[in-house]
C-alpha positions in Angstrom: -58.7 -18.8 -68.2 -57.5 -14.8 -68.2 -61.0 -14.4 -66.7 -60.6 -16.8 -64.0 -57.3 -15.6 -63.4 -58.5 -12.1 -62.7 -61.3 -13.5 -60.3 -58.8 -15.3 -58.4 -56.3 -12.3 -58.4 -59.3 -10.3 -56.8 -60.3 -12.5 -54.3 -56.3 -12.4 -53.1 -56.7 -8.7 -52.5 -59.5 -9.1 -50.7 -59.0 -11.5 -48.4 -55.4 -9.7 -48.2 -57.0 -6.5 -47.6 -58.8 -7.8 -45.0 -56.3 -9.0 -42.9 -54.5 -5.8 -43.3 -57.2 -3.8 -42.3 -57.9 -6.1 -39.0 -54.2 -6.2 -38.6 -54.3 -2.4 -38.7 -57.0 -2.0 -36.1 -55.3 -4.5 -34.0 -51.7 -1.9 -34.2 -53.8 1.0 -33.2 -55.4 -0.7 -30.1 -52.4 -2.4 -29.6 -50.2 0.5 -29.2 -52.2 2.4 -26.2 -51.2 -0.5 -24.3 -49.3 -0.6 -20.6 -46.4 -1.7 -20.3 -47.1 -4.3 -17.8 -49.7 -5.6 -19.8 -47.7 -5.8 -23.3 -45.5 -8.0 -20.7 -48.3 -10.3 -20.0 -49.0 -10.2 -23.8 -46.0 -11.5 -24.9 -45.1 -13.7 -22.0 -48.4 -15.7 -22.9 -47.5 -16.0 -26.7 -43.8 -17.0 -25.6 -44.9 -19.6 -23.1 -47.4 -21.3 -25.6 -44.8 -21.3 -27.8 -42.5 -22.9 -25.6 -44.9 -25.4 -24.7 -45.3 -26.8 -28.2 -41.4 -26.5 -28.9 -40.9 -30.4 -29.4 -44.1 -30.7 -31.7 -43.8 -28.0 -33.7 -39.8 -29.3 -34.1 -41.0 -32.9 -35.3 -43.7 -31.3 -37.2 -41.5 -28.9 -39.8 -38.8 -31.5 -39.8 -41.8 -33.5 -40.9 -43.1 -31.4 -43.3 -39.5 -29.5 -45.1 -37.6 -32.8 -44.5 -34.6 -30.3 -43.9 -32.2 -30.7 -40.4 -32.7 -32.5 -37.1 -35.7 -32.6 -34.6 -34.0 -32.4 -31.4 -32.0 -28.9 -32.9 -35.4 -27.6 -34.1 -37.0 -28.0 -30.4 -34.1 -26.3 -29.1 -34.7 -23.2 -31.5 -37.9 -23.2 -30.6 -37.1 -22.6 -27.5 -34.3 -20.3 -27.8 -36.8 -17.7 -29.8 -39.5 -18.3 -27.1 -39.0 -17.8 -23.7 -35.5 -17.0 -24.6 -36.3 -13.7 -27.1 -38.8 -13.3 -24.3 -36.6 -13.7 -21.4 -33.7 -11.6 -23.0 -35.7 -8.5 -23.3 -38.2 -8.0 -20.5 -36.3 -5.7 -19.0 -35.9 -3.6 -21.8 -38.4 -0.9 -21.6 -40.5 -0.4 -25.4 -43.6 1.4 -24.4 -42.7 4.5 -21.9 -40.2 7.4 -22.7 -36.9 8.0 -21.6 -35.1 11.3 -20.4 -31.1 11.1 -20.9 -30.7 14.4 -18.9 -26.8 14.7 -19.9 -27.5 15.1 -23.7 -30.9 16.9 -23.1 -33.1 14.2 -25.3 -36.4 12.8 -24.8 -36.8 8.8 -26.5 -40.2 8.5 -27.2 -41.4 4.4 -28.6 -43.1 4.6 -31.2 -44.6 1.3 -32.7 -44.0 0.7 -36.4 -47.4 -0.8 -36.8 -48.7 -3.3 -39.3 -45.4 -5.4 -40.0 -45.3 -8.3 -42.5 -42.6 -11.1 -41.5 -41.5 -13.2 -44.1 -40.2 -16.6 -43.0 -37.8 -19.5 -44.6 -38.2 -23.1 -45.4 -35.4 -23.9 -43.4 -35.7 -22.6 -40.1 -39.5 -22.1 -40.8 -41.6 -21.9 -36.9 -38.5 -20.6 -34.8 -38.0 -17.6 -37.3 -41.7 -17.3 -36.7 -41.6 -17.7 -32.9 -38.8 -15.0 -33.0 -40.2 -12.3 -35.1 -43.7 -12.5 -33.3 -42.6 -12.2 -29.8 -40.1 -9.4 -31.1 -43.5 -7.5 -32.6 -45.4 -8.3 -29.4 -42.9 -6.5 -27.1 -42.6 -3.6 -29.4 -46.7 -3.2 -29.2 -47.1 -4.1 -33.5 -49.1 -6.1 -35.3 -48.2 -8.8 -37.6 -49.0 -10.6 -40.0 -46.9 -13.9 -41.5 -45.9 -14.9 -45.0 -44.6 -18.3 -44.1 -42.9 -20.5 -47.1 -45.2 -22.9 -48.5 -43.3 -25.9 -47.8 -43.5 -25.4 -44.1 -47.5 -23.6 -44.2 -48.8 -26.4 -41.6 -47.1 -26.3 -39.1 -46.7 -22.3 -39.3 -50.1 -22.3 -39.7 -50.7 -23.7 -36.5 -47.8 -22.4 -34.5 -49.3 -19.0 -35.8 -52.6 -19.8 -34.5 -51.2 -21.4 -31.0 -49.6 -18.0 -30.7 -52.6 -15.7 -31.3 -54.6 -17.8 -29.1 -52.4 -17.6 -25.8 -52.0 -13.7 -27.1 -55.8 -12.7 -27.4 -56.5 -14.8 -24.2 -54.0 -12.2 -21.8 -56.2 -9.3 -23.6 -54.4 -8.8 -26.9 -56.3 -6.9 -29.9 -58.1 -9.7 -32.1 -55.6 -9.8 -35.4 -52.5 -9.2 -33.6 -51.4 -12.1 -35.4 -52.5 -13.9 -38.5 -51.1 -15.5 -41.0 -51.5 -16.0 -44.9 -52.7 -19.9 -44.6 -52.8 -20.2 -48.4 -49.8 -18.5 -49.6 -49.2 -17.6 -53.2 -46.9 -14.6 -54.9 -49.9 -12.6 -55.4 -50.7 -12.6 -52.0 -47.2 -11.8 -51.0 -46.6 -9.2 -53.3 -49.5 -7.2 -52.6 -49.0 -7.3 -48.9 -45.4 -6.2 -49.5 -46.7 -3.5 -51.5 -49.8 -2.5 -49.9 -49.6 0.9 -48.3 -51.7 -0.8 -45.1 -48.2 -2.7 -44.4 -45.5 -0.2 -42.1 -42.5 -2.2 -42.5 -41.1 -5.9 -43.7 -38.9 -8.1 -41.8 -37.4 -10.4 -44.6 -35.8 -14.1 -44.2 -35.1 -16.3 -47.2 -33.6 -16.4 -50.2 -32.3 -13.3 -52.4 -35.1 -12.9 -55.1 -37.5 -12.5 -51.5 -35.5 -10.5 -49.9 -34.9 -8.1 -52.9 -38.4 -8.1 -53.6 -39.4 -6.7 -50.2 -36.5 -3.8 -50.4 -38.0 -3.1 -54.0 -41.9 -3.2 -52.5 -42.3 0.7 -51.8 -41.8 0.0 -48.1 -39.3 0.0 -45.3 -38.1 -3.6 -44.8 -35.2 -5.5 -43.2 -33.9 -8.3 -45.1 -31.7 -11.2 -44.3 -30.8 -13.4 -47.5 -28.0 -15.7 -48.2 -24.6 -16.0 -45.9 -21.6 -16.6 -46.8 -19.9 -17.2 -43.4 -16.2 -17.7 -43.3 -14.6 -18.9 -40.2 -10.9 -17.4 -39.9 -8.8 -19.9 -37.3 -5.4 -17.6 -35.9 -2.6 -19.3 -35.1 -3.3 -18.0 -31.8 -6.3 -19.9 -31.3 -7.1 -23.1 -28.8 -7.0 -25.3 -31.4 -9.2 -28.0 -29.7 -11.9 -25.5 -28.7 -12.0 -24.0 -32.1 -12.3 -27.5 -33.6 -15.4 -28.1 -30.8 -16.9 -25.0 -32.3 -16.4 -25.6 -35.9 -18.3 -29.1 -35.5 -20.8 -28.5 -33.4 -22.1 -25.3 -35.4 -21.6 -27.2 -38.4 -24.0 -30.2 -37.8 -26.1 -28.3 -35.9 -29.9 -28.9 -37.3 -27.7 -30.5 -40.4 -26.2 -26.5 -41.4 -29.5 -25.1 -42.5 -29.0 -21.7 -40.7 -27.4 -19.3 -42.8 -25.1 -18.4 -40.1 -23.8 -21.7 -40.0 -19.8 -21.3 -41.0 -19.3 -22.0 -44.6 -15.3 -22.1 -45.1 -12.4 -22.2 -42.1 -9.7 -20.6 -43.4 -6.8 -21.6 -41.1 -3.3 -20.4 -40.2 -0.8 -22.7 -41.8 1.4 -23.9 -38.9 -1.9 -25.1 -36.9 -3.4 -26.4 -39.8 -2.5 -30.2 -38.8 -3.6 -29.9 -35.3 -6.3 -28.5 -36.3 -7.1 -31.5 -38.9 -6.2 -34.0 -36.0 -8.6 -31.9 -33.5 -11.3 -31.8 -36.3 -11.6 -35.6 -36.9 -11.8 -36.2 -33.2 -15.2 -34.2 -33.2 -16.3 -36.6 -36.1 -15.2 -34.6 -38.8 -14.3 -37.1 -42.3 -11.5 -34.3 -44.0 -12.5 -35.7 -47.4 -10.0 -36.9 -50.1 -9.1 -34.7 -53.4 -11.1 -37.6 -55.2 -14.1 -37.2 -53.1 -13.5 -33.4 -52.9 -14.5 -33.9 -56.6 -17.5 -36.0 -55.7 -18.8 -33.3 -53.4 -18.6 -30.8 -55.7 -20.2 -32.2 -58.6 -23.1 -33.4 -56.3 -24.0 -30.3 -54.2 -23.5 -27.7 -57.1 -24.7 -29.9 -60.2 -24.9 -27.2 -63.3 -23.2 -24.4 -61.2 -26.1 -24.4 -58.7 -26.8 -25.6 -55.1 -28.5 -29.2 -55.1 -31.4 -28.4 -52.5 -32.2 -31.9 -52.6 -29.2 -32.5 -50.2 -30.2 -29.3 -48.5 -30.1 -30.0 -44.5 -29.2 -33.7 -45.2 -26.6 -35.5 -43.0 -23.2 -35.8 -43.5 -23.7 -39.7 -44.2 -26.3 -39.0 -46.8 -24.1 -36.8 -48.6 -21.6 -39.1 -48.8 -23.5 -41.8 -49.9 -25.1 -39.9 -52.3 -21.5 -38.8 -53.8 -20.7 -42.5 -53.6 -18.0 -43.0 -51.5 -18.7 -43.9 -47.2 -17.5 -42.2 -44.1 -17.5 -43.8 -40.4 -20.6 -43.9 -38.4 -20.4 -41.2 -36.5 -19.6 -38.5 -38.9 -21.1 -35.5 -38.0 -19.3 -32.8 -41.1 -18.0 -33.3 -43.7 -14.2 -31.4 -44.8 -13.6 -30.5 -48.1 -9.9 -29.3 -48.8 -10.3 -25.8 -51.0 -7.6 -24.7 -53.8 -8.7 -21.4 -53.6 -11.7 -18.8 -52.6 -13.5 -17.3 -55.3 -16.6 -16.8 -57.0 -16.2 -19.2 -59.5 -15.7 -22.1 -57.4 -18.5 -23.3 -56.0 -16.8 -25.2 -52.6 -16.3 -21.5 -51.0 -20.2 -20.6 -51.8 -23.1 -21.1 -49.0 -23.5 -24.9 -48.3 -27.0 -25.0 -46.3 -25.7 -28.5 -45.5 -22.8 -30.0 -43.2 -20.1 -29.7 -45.7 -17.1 -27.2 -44.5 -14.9 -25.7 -46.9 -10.9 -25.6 -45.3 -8.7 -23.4 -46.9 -4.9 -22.5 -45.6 -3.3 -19.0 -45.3 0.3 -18.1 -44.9 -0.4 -15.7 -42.1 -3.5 -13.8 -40.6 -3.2 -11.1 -43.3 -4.1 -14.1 -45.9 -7.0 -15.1 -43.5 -8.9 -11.4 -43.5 -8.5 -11.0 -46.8 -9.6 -14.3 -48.3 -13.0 -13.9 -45.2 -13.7 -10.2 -47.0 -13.6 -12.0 -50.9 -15.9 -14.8 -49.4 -18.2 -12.2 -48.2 -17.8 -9.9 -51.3 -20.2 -12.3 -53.6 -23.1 -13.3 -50.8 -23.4 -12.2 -47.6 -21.9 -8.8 -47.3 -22.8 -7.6 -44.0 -24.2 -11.1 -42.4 -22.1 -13.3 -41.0 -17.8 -14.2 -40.0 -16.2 -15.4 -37.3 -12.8 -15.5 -35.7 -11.3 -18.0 -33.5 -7.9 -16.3 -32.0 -6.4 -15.4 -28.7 -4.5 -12.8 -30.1 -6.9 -9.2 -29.5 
């Protein structure tokens, strides 16, 4: 078995060498390229992209079971021809004089980059960081999470096609179509790969910023929503909602407690159930809590379920057309699981005696997990 082992272990670094070495061919040619023709590059890959939006959305909703088709398609889109659209006029290849501080900006590709992406938002975060690495003249090569490998795989492929056919280098993109922690670690670790761009969860992303080489990693969030007594109470309650049960709260920049100013806290309430929020008893607070963090842990089997399965799967039923569920906090903390991450459409609501209160129970959410990712602020008070 050890000796079977160590032939498959081999055959990993060779097939992983191999796309590194194509990959780093690909970088070289790559970065000689015009300008106007990295345009045409990446507008081909974006377009493609775009094109299969709605499949590729059914398809990983298929394939993870996490979140909601129609959200999916419009993420797609979004890191696309959106990415695409935002930064076309930026200018990535040729240098730039800023007379006035007597510097010259020269681009410089990184080269070979290995883009990690999640379960949960699995094709857009692939969309994204390829169209990003197009414009910016790299290679790239993905390590997509196993439970969404199809339809990466092919989203991968869709992409490299529509790239090599406006004159990209053959290997621009790839992908690792059999994923397996081998594989992934020696690419992290091999001195062919320039820099990492990291999604997923914490052992990942601490694995790539312990891998010898430059990466960028985006784990966990922890996002608190502060709500000011200053703020449009209906319009923070529209945003609240709508970001919650977007794609069923599998983005990690989905809010994960509003802490709210006391003396708006009932319009608030009234404002949140009229966007089909269910503000839950302290009874099926209780319920919640035992079924999303069983043994001190997040359940990932309700992971990107809807509010309605959740309930139902605590054992108590909400209307129809509940979209989030509210769960009333006694406190933020560590040690109480309700004011961690919920990749899921349950809100945490918490109420502070004055903005003070609010900032400094958002900084001890972000202390644990998160640090550095993701808080809003609904006020009209600068």
């Amino acid at each position: 078995m050890d000796v079977e082992k160590a032939s498959d272990s081999k055959l990993n670094d060779h097939r992983a060498g191999q796309m590194l070495d194509l990959a780093g061919w690909a970088a070289s040619e790559y970065g000689k390229f015009r300008r106007q023709d990295v345009l045409r590059i990446a507008e081909a890959a974006a377009k493609a992209g775009a094109a299969k939006a709605e499949q590729y959305a059914e398809w990983a909703q298929r394939e993870t079971c996490f979140g909601v088709v129609k959200h999916k398609a419009i993420k797609n889109h979004l890191c696309s021809t959106g990415i695409f659209d935002c930064y076309k006029d930026e200018d990535f290849v040729n240098h730039r004089i800023d007379e006035a501080k007597k510097i010259v900006e020269i681009p410089k590709p990184a080269g070979v980059v290995f883009a990690l992406t999640p379960s949960t938002n699995p094709v857009a975060t692939l969309y994204f960081k390829v169209i990003l690495c197009l414009m910016t003249r790299n290679a790239v090569v993905i390590g997509a999470h196993p439970a969404a490998i199809e339809s990466c795989t092919d989203a991968a492929r869709t992409l490299a096609k529509a790239a090599e056919d406006a004159g990209a280098p053959k290997g621009v993109i790839q992908i690792v179509s059999e994923p397996n922690l081998d594989i992934i670690n020696y690419i992290m670790a091999s001195p062919k790969t320039d820099v990492i761009l990291a999604t997923g969860g914490t052992a990942m992303v601490r694995a790539a910023y312990s891998s010898g080489n430059p990466a960028l990693g985006v784990g966990p969030g922890n996002a608190p929503a502060y709500v000011d007594v200053s703020a449009d109470v209906n319009r923070a309650a529209k945003c609240l909602a709508d970001s919650k049960a977007f794609d069923n709260s599998i983005l990690c920049t989905n809010e994960s407690v509003a802490i709210v100013h006391k003396d708006i806290a009932e319009p608030l309430k009234k404002a949140l159930r009229k966007q089909g929020c269910h503000i839950c008893s302290l009874e099926e607070r209780g319920k919640v809590e035992d079924a999303l963090f069983p043994l001190n842990r997040f359940n990932v089997g309700l992971l990107g379920r809807t509010a309605r399965e959740i309930a139902e799967a605590c054992g108590f039923k909400v209307p129809h057309n509940t979209r989030v569920l509210i769960t009333p906090l006694e406190r933020i903390g560590d040690d109480y699981p309700l004011s961690r991450e919920k990749l899921c459409p349950v809100l945490g609501y918490y109420e502070v005696p004055d903005w003070r209160s609010g900032l400094t129970n958002s900084r001890s959410m972000l202390r644990r997990s998160g640090g550095g990712h993701s808080a809003a602020v609904h006020a009209n008070d600068p």
